[in-house]
VOPAPA-61974 format. One record per residue (C-alpha): residue number from 0; residue in three letters; y, x, z. Coordinates in steps of 0.25 Angstrom, whole numbers, plus 5000, padded with zeros to 4 digits. Example, Ala and Ser with C-alpha at 12.3 -4.5 7.8 and 13.67 -1.06 7.14 Angstrom:
% residues 2
<0 "ALA" <4982 5049 5031>>,
<1 "SER" <4996 5055 5029>>,
//
This chain:
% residues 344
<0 "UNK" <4997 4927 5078>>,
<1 "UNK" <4994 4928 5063>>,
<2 "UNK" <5002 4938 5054>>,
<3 "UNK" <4998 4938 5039>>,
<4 "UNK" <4992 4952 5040>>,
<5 "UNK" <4981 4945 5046>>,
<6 "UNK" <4978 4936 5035>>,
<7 "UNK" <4966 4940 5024>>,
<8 "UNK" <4974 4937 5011>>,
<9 "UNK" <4967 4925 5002>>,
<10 "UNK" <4968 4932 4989>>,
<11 "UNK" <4966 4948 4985>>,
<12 "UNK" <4979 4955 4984>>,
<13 "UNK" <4988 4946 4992>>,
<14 "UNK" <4994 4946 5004>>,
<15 "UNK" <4996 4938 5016>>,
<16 "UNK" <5012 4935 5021>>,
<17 "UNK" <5010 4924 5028>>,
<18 "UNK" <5002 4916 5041>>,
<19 "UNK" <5011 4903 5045>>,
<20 "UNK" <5011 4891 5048>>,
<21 "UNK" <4998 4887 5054>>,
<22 "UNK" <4992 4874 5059>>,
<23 "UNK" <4985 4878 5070>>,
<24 "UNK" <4973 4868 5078>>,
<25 "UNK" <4964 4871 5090>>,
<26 "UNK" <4949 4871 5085>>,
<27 "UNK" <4936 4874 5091>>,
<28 "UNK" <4942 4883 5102>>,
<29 "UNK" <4952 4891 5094>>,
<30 "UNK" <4966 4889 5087>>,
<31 "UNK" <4965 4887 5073>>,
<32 "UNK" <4977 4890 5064>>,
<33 "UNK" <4977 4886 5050>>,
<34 "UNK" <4987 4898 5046>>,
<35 "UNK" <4994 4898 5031>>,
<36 "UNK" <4993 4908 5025>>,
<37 "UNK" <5003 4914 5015>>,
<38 "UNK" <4999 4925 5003>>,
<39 "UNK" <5003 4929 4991>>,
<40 "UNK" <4999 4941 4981>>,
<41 "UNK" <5003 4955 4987>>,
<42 "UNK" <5016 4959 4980>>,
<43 "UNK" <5015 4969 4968>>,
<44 "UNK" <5029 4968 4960>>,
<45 "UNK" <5041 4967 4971>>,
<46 "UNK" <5048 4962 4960>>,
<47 "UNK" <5039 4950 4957>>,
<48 "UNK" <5039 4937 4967>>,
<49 "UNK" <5026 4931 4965>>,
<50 "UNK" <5020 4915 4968>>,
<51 "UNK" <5006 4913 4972>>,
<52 "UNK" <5001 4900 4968>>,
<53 "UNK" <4989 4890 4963>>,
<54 "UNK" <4987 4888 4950>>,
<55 "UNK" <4980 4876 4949>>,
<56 "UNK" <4979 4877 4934>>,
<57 "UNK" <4968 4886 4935>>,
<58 "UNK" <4953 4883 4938>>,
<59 "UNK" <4952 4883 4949>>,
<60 "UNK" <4966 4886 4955>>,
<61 "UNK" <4969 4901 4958>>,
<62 "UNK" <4981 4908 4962>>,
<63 "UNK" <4992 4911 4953>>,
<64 "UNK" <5004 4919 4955>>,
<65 "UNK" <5018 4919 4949>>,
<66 "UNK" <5026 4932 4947>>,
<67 "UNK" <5042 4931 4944>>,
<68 "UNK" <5050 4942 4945>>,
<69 "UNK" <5060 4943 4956>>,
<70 "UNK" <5070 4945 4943>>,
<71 "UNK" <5066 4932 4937>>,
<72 "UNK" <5080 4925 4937>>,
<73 "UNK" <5071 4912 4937>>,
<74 "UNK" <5066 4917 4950>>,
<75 "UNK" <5074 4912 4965>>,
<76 "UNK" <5069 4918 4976>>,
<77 "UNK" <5073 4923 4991>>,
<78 "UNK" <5062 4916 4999>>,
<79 "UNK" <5051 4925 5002>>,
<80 "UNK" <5040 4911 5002>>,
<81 "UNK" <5045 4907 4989>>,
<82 "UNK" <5053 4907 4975>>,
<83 "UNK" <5058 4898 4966>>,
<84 "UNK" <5054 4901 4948>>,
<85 "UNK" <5058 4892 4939>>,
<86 "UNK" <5062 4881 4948>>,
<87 "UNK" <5048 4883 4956>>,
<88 "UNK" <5046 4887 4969>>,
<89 "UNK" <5035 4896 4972>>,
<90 "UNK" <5029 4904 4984>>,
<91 "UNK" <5027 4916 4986>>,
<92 "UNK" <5014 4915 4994>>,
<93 "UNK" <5003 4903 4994>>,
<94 "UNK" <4998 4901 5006>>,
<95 "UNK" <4985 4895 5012>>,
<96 "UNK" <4980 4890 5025>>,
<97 "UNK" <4969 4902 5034>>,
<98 "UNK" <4963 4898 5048>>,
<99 "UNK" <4966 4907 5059>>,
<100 "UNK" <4957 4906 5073>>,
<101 "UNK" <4959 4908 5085>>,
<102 "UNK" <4953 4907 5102>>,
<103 "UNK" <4967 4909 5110>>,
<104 "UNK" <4977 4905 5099>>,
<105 "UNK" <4983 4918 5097>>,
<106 "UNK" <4974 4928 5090>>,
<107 "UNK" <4970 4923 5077>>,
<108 "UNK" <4959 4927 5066>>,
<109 "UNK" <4963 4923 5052>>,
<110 "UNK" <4952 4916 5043>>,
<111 "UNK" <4952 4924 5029>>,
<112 "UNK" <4949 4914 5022>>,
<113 "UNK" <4960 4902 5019>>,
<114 "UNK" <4958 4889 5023>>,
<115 "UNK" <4966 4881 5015>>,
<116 "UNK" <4972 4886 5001>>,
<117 "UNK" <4978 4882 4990>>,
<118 "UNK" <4969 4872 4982>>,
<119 "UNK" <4978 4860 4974>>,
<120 "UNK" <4989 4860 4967>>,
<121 "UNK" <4999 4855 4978>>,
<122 "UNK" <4993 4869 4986>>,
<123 "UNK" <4997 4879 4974>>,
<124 "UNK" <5008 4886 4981>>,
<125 "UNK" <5000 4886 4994>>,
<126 "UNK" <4994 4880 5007>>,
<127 "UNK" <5003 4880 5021>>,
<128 "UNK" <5007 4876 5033>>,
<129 "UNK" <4996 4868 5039>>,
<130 "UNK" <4994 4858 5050>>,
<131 "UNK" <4980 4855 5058>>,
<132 "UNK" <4979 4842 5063>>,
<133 "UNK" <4967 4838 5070>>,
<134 "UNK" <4963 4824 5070>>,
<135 "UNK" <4952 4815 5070>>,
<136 "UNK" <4942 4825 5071>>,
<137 "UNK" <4947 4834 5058>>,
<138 "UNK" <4958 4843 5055>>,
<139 "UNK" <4970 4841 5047>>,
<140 "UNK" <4978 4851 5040>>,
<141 "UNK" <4991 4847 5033>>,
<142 "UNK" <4996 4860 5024>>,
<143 "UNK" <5010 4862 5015>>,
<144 "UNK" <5004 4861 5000>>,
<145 "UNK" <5014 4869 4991>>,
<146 "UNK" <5014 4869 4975>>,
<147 "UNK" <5024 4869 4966>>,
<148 "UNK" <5025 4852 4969>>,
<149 "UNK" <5029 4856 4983>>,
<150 "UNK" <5025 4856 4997>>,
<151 "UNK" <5017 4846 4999>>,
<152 "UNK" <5007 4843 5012>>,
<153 "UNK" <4991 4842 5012>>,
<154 "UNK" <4981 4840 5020>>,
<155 "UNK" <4969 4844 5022>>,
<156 "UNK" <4956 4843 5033>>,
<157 "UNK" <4946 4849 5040>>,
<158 "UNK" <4935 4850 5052>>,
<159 "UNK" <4934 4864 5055>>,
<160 "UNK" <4942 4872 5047>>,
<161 "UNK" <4933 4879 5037>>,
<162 "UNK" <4934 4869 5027>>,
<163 "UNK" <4945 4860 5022>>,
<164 "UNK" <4946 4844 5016>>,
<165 "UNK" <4958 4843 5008>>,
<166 "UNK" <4965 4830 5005>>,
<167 "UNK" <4977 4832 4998>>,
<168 "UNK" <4993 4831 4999>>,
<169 "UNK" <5000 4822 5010>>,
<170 "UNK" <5013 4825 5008>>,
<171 "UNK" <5018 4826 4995>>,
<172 "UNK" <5030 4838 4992>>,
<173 "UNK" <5039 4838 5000>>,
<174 "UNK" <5032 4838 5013>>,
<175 "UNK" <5025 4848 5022>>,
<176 "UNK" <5025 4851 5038>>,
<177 "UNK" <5013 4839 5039>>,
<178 "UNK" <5009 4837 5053>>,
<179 "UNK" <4995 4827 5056>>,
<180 "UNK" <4996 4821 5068>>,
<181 "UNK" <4984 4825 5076>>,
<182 "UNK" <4981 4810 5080>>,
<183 "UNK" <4984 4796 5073>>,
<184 "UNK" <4997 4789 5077>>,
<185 "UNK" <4997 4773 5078>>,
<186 "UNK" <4983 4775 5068>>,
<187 "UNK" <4987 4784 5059>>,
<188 "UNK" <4989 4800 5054>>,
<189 "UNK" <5003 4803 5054>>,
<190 "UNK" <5010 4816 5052>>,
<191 "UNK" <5024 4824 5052>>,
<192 "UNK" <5029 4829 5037>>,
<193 "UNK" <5041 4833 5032>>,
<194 "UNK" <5045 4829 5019>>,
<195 "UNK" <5056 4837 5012>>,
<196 "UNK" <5068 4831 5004>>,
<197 "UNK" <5075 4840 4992>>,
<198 "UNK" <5086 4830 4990>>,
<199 "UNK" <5090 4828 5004>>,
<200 "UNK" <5082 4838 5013>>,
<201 "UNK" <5078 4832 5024>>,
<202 "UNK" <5066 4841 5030>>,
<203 "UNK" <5062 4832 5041>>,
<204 "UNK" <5049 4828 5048>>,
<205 "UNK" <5043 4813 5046>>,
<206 "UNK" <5030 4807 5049>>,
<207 "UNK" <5020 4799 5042>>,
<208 "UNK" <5010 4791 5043>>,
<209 "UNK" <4995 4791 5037>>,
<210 "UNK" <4982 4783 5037>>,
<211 "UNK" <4974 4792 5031>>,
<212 "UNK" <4980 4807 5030>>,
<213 "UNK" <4981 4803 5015>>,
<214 "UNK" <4993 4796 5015>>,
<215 "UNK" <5005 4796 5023>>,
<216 "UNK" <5017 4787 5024>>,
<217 "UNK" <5027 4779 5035>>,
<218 "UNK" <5034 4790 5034>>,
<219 "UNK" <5045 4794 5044>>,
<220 "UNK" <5056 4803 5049>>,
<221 "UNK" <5053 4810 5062>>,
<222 "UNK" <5063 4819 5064>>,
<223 "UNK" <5074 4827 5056>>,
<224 "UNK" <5081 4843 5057>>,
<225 "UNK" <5092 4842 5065>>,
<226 "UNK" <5104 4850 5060>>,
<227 "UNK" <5112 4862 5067>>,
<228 "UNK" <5097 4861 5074>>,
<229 "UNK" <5086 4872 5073>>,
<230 "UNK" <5078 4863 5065>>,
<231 "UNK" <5089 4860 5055>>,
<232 "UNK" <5085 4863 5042>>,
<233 "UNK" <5071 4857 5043>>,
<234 "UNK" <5060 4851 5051>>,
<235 "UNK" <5045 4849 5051>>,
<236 "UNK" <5032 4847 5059>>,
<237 "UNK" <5024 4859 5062>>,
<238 "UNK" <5012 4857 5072>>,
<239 "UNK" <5003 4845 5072>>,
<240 "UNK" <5010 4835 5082>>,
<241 "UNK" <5004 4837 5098>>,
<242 "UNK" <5000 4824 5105>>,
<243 "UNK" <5007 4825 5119>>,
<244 "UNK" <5010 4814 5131>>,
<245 "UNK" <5024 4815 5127>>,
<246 "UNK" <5023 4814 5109>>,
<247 "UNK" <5019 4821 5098>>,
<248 "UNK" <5024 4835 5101>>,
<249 "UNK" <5027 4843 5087>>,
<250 "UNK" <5031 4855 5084>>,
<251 "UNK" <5039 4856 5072>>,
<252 "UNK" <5047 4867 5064>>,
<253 "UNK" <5063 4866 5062>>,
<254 "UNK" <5073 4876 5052>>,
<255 "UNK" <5085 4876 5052>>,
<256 "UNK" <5095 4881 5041>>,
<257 "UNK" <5091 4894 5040>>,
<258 "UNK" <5078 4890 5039>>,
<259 "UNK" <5075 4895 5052>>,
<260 "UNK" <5061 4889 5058>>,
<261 "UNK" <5059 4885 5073>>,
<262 "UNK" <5048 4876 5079>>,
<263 "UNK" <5053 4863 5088>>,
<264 "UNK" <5045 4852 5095>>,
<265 "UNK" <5046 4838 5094>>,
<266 "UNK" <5039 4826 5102>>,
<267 "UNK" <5035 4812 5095>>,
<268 "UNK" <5031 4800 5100>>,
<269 "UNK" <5016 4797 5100>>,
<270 "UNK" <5015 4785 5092>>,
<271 "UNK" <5029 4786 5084>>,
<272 "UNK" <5028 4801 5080>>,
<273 "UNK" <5040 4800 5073>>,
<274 "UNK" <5046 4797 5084>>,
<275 "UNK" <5053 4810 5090>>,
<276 "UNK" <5054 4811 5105>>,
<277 "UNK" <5059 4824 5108>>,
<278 "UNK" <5063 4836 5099>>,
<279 "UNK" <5066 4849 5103>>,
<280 "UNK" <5080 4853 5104>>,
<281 "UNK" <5079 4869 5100>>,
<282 "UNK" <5066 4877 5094>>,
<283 "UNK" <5053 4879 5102>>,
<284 "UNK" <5052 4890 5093>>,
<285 "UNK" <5062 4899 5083>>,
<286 "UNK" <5060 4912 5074>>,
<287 "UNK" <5063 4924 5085>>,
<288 "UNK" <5051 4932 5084>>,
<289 "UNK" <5052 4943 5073>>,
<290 "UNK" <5039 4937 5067>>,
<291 "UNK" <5046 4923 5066>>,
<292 "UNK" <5061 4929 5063>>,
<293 "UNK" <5055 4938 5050>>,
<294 "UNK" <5044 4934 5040>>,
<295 "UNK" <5040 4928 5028>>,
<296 "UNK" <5051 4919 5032>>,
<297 "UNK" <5059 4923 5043>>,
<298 "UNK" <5063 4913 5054>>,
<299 "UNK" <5051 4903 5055>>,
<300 "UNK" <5042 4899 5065>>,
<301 "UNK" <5034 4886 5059>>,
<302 "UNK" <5023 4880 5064>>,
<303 "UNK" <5012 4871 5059>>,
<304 "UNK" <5001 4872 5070>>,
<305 "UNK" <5003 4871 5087>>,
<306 "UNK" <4990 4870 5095>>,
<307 "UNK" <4989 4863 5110>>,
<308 "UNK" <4979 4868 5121>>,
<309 "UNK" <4985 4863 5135>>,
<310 "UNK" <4999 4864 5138>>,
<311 "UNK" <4999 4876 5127>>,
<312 "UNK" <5004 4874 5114>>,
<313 "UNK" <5005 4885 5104>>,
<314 "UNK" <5012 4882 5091>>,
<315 "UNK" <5008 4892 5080>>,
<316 "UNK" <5018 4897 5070>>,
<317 "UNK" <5022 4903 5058>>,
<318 "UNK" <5033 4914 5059>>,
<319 "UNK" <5043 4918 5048>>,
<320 "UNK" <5031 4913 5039>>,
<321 "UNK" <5021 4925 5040>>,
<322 "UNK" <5018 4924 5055>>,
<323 "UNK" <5006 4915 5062>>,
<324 "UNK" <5013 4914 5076>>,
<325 "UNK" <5011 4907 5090>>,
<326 "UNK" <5020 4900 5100>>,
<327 "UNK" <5015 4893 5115>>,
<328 "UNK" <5022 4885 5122>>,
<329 "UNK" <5019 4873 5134>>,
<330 "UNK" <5015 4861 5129>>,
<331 "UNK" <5024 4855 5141>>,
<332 "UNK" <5035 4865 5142>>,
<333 "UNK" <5037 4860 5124>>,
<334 "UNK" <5037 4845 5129>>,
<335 "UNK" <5047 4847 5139>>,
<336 "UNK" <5055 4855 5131>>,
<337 "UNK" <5058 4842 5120>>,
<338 "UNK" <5070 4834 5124>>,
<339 "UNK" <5069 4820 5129>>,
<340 "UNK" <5074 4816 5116>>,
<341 "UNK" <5074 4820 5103>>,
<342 "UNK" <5085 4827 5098>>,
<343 "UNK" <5093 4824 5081>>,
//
């Protein structure tokens, strides 16, 4: 649905290589998707690798880019997203977050303009992966903040999508896939994150509790990979959960050990949304196409944004990490799809 060559660039002399990950919210008649948009400076020295980035020691911040030679024995590469200098990891692009519109859903017309970019500190190496919650008469939007402090999660606000409140970080690093419940559970805002342990890595999904959006606590474990499984490796929310008769339906991503990416559902229970009542067994959704199997990064499909009208729901979703793509399916047919019972 949207491919980078679509995309204006932010900045002269750069390119776009990536559209991904996109909430996505039904608004004033059409679909809008808030796409995250990945870019970096057009490549003049193949033997160079080059890290776009915030410098927020200049007045007022601007873009500042780091060259290392691919030579440089201090220099540790083979991801195309990323390399590690010195004992640092940087990005090789910085991404910010565009609006795309569109009446039936499938063709889109890209803003050129971003919406959201890189502003604070914890936002140096980039904006990304954004969730649109609406609630209470705004819209929310919970983003991946990256910096050289890690990935943290913030959030930010807005009532019709041209301008933007922001409020800071949520989720301190490590912690990112932050899905806003679009109502209040028991009388409060909670929400699906996932933490990320270095000692014992544990990429699991948890919710938490909030009185305010501000500050969030009762934290607790909702469910965990499951190994030898397609979700293996790692878990995490991707669409904002779907109120249904039966639970909270969710959409959630799973990789396995090969870090390949497939989309799952799972159903909770509406005033325990930790609680998981059904789960599904195999993938709804797994790289086949040649847009999903090569990439940026190959074998991924990754939501952040699913929209409902009647029995239709579409999940849009990022392919191989440069793709804006789309998938329907029945509401009902997905609901009676989920086992009875959730399975370890």
């Amino acid at each position: 649905m949207i491919s980078p060559e679509q995309v204006k660039p932010s900045q002269q002399g750069w390119e776009v290589v990536s559209t991904l990950n996109a909430g996505a919210i039904l608004y004033q008649g059409e679909v809008l998707l808030l796409a995250r948009v990945a870019e970096r400076p057009r490549p003049d020295d193949p033997d160079e690798v080059v890290a776009p980035m915030l410098d927020m020691l200049s007045d007022p911040p601007a873009m500042r880019l780091l060259h290392v030679r691919r030579s440089d024995p201090h220099l540790v590469g083979g991801d195309p997203r990323l390399f590690t200098y010195r004992g640092q990891t940087y990005l090789t692009s910085i991404s910010h977050l565009r609006i795309a519109r569109s009446r039936d859903g499938r063709r889109f017309s890209v803003e050129d303009r971003p919406a959201l970019a890189p502003t604070a500190w914890y936002e140096a190496f980039g904006v990304e992966d954004p969730r649109i919650t609406e609630i209470e008469g705004r819209y929310l939007v919970t983003h991946t903040a990256v910096s050289a402090h890690g990935i943290a999660t913030a959030l930010a606000s807005t009532h019709d999508f041209r301008s933007f409140a922001r409020h800071g970080l949520i989720f301190a690093p490590e912690n990112r896939n932050v899905t806003v419940f679009p109502e209040k559970v028991n009388g409060r805002y909670v929400c699906y994150h996932r933490p990320v342990g270095h000692h014992i890595e544990a990429m699991d999904m948890w919710a938490a509790y909030s009185p305010d959006l501000q500050h969030w606590g009762e934290h607790v474990s909702v469910m965990s990979r499951r190994p030898g499984h397609w979700d293996s490796a790692r878990i995490g929310a991707g669409a904002v959960p779907i109120r249904t008769e039966r639970g909270w339906l969710v959409i959630y991503h799973g990789a396995d050990e090969s870090q390949r990416y497939s989309l799952g559902a799972m159903l909770c229970n509406l005033e325990r949304p930790e609680s998981v009542l059904a789960r599904s067994a195999e993938p709804l959704l797994s790289p086949e196409a040649p847009y999903e199997v090569e990439g940026f990064f190959g074998n991924v499909v990754f939501t952040c944004g699913a929209t409902l009208r009647g029995d239709t729901l579409v999940i849009y979703y990022g392919a191989a990490d440069k793709f804006i793509c789309g998938a329907a399916v029945s509401l009902t047919e997905l609901l009676d799809s989920l086992p009875e019972s959730p399975t370890s």
